[in-house]
N, C-alpha and C positions, 0 to 999 in steps of 0.2 A: 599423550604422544601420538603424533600422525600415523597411520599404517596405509602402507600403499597395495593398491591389486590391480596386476597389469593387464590390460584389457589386449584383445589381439590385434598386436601390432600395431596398437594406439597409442594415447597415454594413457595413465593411470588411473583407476578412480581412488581419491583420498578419502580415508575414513578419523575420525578423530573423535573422542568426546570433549561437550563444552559444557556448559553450564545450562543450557535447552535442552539435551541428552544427547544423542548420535549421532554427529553432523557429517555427511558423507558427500562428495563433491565427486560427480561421474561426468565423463567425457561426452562431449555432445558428438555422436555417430555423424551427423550432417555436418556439423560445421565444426575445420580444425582446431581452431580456440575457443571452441562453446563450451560451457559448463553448468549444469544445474546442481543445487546445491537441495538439500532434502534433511531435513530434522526429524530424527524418529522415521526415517519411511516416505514422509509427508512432504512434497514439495513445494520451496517456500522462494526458489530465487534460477533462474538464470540470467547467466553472464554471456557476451560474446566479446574476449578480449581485442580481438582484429573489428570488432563493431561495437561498440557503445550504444548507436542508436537502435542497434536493432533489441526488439521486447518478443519475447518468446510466447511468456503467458497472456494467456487472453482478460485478465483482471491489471495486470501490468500492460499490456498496450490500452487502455482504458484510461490507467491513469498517464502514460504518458500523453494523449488525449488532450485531458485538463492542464498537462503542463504547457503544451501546444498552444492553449489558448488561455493560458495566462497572462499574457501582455503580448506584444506588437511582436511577429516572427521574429526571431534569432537572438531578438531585446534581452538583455542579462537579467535575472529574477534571482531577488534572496527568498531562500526555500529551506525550510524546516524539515525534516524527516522522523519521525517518532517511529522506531524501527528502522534496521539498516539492514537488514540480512546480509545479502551480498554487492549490498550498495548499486544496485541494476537502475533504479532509477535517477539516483544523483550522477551515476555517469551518463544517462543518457541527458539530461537536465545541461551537464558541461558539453556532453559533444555538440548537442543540438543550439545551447544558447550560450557560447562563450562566454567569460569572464563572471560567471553568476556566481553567486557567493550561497554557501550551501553549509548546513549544519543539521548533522544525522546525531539521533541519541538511539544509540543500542544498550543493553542493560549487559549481556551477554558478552563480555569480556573475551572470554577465551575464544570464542568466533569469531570475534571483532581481527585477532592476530591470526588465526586462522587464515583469512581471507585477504588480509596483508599478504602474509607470505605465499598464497597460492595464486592469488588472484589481484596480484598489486593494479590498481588504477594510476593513470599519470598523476605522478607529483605537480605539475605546475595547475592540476586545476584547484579551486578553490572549494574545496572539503576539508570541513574539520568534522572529525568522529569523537561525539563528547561520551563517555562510559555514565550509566546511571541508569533508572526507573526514568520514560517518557515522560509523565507529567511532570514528577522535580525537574527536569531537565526544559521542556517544556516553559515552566515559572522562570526559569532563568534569562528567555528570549526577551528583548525590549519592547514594550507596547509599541505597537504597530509599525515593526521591523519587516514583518514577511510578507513577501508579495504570495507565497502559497504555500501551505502546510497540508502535508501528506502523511496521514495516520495508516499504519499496516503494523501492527503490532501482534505479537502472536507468541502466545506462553505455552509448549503445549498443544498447539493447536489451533487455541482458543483468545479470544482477543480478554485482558484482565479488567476485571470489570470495575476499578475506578478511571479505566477508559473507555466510559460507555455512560457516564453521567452530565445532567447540564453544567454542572460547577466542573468538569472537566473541558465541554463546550464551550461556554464560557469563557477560560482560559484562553482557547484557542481563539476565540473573537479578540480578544485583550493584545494579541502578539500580531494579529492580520493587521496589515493597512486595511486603510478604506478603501473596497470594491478588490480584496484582496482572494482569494479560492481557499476553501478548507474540501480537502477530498480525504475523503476514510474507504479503504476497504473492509469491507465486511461481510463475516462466512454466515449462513444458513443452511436450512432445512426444512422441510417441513412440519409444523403449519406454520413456518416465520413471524412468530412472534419474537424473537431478538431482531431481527429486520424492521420489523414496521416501530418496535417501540425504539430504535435508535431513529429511525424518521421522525417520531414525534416527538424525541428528545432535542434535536439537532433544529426543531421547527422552532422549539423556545426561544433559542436564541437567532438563528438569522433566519431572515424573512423570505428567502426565496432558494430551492431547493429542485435539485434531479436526483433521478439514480438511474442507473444502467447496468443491465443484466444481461444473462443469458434468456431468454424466453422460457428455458424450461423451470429454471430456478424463481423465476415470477411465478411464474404458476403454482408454485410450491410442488413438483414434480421431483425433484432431484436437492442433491446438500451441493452449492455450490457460493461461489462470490459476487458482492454486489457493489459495486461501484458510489456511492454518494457525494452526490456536490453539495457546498452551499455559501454561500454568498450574502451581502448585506444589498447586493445590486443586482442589477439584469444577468443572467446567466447565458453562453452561447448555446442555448440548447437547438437551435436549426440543426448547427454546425456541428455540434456531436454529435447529435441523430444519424446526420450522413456520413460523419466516420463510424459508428458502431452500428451500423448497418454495411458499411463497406468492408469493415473488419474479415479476415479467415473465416471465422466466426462471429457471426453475425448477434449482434445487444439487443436489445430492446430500451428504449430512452424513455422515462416513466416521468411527467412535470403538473405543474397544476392542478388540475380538478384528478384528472388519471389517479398522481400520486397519493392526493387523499381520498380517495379511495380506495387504496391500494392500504394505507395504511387501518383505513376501517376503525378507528377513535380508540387506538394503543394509547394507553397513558406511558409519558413522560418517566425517563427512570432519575433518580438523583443517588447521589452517592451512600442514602440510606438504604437502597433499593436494587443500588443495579447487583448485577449479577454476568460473570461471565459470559462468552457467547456459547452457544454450547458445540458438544467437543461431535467432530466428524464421526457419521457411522463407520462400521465396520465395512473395509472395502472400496471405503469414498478415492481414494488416492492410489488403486488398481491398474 
């Protein structure tokens, strides 16, 4: 059951348990309809009801980035979601390119009605929120339906590690069109080896590949999020560059020779092998 605590002179922040554990939804101070949504502590989604396009977090404008330049401006895109939290980017995905047809798999049921009832998105766009585990859900899309598939998945924390395999990859090549976007976000830490070995996982199957970060999280400096592209085709990696460099917060756009050696020869994980991403230090989310 929800419980409400009323902030001063605001609205409320909502707290509830769901099947992920704590799900608490607080008022955004700056903006009247904004809401961030946080699992356990951990912030996983802002919303702005009076804005769809606008992206709070710095790994969520990244990917909205790639949705940007997924086809021709405003052009309608069918788009996959593996992960839905507060569905931040399928609304931004409908404001920005009308009429797109979009299919979120969240696992997480009782958050799924959560954010129904707190955070209703327009009925007339074109969202269906299917309940299930990512991959089965995933298996279910038609070979080469998606014009882009966006993996942000998160158990815990931690992204589950039969979605961190080629034979998961894979899959995702199987539901893309041709010259279609797979973007994953993915958390780290230092010495980033869940990072590099998802780069050289992700290199088995498509042939050309970015990522984009924070600088300091390249560095292996700090635990934070990494942005991953990849494509079976030319990537706009110019064009990213000059947006995640123009960013609040400014990326770092990592492609070619950079990249590999950035990944330094991580072997490839497969689903006998992978292993969750590992879980936030203490204080990462402060």
């Amino acid at each position: 059951m929800a419980k409400s605590r009323r902030g001063r002179g605001g609205p409320e922040t909502v707290t509830e348990t769901v099947d992920g554990g704590l799900a608490e939804l607080r008022p955004d101070r700056d903006r009247p309809r904004g809401w961030t949504l946080l699992i356990d502590g951990a912030p996983q989604s802002h919303v702005d009801l009076d804005d769809p396009s606008f992206l709070d977090f710095s790994y969520q404008r990244r990917l909205g980035h790639l949705a940007d330049l997924a086809g021709p401006p405003g052009a309608p895109l069918r788009v996959v979601h593996l992960g839905g939290g507060a569905l931040t980017l399928a609304r931004y995905v409908a404001a920005t390119r009308p009429r797109s047809t979009q299919q979120v798999v969240e696992i997480d049921a009782p958050l799924v009605q959560l954010i129904r009832r707190q955070l209703p998105w327009d009925s007339g766009w074109r969202i269906r929120v299917r309940g299930g585990d990512a991959r089965a859900g995933l298996a279910k899309i038609p070979d080469g339906w998606a014009d882009l598939i966006i993996a942000d998945v998160f158990g815990g924390a931690r992204t589950p590690a039969h979605l961190t395999s080629t034979e998961f990859v894979t899959e995702v090549r199987r539901a893309l069109r041709p010259g279609g976007f797979y973007a994953a976000n993915l958390a780290d830490g230092p010495p980033l080896r869940f990072l590099r070995g998802q780069i050289a996982t992700v290199r088995t199957v498509f042939p050309e590949l970015c990522l984009t970060a924070d600088p300091a999280v390249l560095r292996g400096r700090r635990f934070g999020n990494a942005v991953l592209l990849a494509a079976d085709g030319e990537l706009p990696v110019a064009e990213l560059t000059r947006r995640a460099a123009t960013d609040p917060q400014a990326a770092r756009v990592e492609h070619g020779r950079a990249l590999l050696d950035f990944t330094g020869g991580a072997a490839p994980v497969t689903d006998a092998t992978a292993l969750a991403s590992p879980a936030p230090p203490a204080g990462a989310f402060d």
